[in-house]
Residue, then its C-alpha position, 0 to 999 in steps of 0.5 A: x499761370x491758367x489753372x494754377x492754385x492761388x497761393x494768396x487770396x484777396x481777404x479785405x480791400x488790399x490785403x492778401x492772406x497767405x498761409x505759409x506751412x509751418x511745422x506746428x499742429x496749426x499747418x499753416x500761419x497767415x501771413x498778410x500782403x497790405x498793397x497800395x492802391x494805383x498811383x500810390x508812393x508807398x510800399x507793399x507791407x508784409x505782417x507777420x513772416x513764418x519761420x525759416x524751413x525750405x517749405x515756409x520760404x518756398x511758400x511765401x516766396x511764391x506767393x509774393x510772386x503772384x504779385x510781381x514781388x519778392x521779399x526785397x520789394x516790401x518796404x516794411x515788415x511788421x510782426x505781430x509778436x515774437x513767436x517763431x511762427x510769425x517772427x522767424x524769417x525777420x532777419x532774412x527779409x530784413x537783410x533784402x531791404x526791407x524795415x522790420x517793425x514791432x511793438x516797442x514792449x515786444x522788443x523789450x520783452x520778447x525779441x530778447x528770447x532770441x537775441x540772449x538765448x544763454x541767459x533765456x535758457x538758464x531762465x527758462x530751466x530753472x522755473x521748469x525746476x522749480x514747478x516740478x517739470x521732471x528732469x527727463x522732459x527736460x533733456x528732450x526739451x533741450x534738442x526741440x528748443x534748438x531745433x526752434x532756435x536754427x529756424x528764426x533769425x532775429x532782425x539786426x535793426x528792429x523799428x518800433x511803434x507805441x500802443x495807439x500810433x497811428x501807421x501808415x502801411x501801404x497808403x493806410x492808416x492803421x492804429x496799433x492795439x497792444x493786447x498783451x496776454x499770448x504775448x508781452x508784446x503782441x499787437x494788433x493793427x486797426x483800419x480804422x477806414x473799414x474795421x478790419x483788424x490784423x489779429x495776430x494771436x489775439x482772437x482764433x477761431x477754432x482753438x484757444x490762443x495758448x496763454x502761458x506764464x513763462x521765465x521772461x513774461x509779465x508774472x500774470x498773464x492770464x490777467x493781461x488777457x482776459x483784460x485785452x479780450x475786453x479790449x479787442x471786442x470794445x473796438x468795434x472792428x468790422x472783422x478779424x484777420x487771425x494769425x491761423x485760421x479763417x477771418x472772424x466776423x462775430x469778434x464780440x462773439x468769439x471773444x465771449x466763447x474765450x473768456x467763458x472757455x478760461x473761465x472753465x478752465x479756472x473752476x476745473x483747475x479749482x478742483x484739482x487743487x482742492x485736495x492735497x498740494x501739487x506741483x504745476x507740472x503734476x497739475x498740468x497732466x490732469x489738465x491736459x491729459x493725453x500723448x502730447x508731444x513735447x511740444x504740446x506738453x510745455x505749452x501745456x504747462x506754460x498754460x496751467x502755470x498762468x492759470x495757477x498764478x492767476x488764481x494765487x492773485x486773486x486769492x482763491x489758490x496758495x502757493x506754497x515752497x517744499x524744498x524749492x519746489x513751488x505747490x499749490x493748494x486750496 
């Protein structure tokens, strides 16, 4: 329609960003349209999906209208990760027809966060116990992780792809780059034709993606991150397509501004340690200071955790049991 707003715009040759409204401080997460090129026997791809709201659905939705499709007419869905910003309409796109594709670590490791919720839960409460997240933030926490749980619908039949498989995604090759760290299994995706990269979570260019150490996560990380930021700079690409935000030019760049950015973390979290034994959750409000919403306060102490037991493996933090709550010292 003549003067109406584009919902999608053209961010790299066949490929279409399309920010769909989320409930989260971030507004929006770029979901990304892959089209096939004229006389092409493949299928329009769709990475990465939002999470089920009436606002999110509309938006995506309308987009693919741009494009004379619906959420039927994709061949496949690819998710980046499992977070409910990029995962949570899997189920309802995958019931139109549609494939849904992810790492195979991610199914083993990240997809069961919805899949085995009883079990994810019982986890979940007793490492906040047991880093001395209080019992009245845990009540509230109760409700919000319910709230997230109605709005994604895991997918039934879930295809996966191992780290360097090739793929080809609307008549394209791309290469998988598994980059764990913000997840277990998050990957990313590669032209190699052009460079340009599908980022999901990996690289953002105004904040730091959140790092946290969680009850069903690798037990370090941080590690796996900063190692994985290596990795995204040592492949070359030409620019980063992130999962919220605008594309990153200078990778090699941002990814130094990360690392520096933990690095700073750690030594800050040093001094907070240094004097008498504290618990995460009573580090994590002197790292994190301020009115944080529930949310915002368990991704900060998911955060803090991951850099205390980075700083455990390498030695310069002890972690130690005081009536089976976890304390950290110099």
């Amino acid at each position: 329609m003549a003067g109406a707003t584009q919902l999608s715009h053209q961010v790299a040759a066949g490929i279409f960003a399309i920010p769909v409204p989320i409930p989260y401080p971030f507004k929006y997460v770029n979901c990304y349209l892959l089209l096939p090129g004229p006389g092409s026997s493949d299928g329009p791809v769709l990475v990465d999906c939002a999470l089920d709201t009436a606002e999110a659905r509309a938006g995506l939705e309308a987009a693919l209208h741009e494009h004379g499709l619906g959420l039927g007419d994709l061949e496949r869905l690819v998710v980046t990760h499992h977070h409910p910003d990029h995962y949570g309409l899997a189920g309802l796109i995958e019931a139109q027809g549609p494939t849904v594709w992810m790492l195979d670590v991610e199914l083993e490791r990240g997809h069961i966060f919805w899949t085995e919720p009883e079990r994810m839960n019982q986890m979940g409460q007793a490492l906040f116990h047991r880093h001395g997240v209080t019992d009245e933030y845990l009540a509230d926490l109760a409700g919000e992780m319910d709230k997230t749980r109605s709005r994604v619908h895991p997918a039934q039949k879930p295809h996966t792809f191992r780290d360097g498989e090739t793929l080809r995604l609307a008549g394209m090759r791309y290469r998988t780059v598994w980059t764990p760290g913000h997840a277990d299994g998050h990957a990313m995706l590669l032209r190699e034709s052009d460079g340009v990269l599908l980022a999901g979570d990996q690289i953002l260019e105004r904040i730091s993606p959140n790092i946290g150490l969680w009850a069903y996560s690798y037990p370090n990380p941080l590690k796996h991150y900063l190692e994985s930021l290596e990795k995204t700079a040592a492949l070359g690409a030409s620019v980063a397509l992130p999962g919220h935000y605008r594309p990153i030019q200078d990778i090699a760049g941002r990814v130094a501004e990360l690392r520096a950015h933990h690095v700073e973390r750690l030594q800050f979290l040093l001094q907070l340690v240094y004097d008498q034994p504290q618990t995460c959750w009573q580090l994590s409000l002197a790292l994190f200071p301020g009115n944080l919403n529930l949310a915002q306060r368990r991704f900060a102490w998911s955060e803090t955790l991951a850099h205390l037991e980075y700083l455990v493996a390498e030695g310069a933090v002890k972690r130690l049991e005081q009536d089976g709550i976890a304390h950290y010292s110099r």
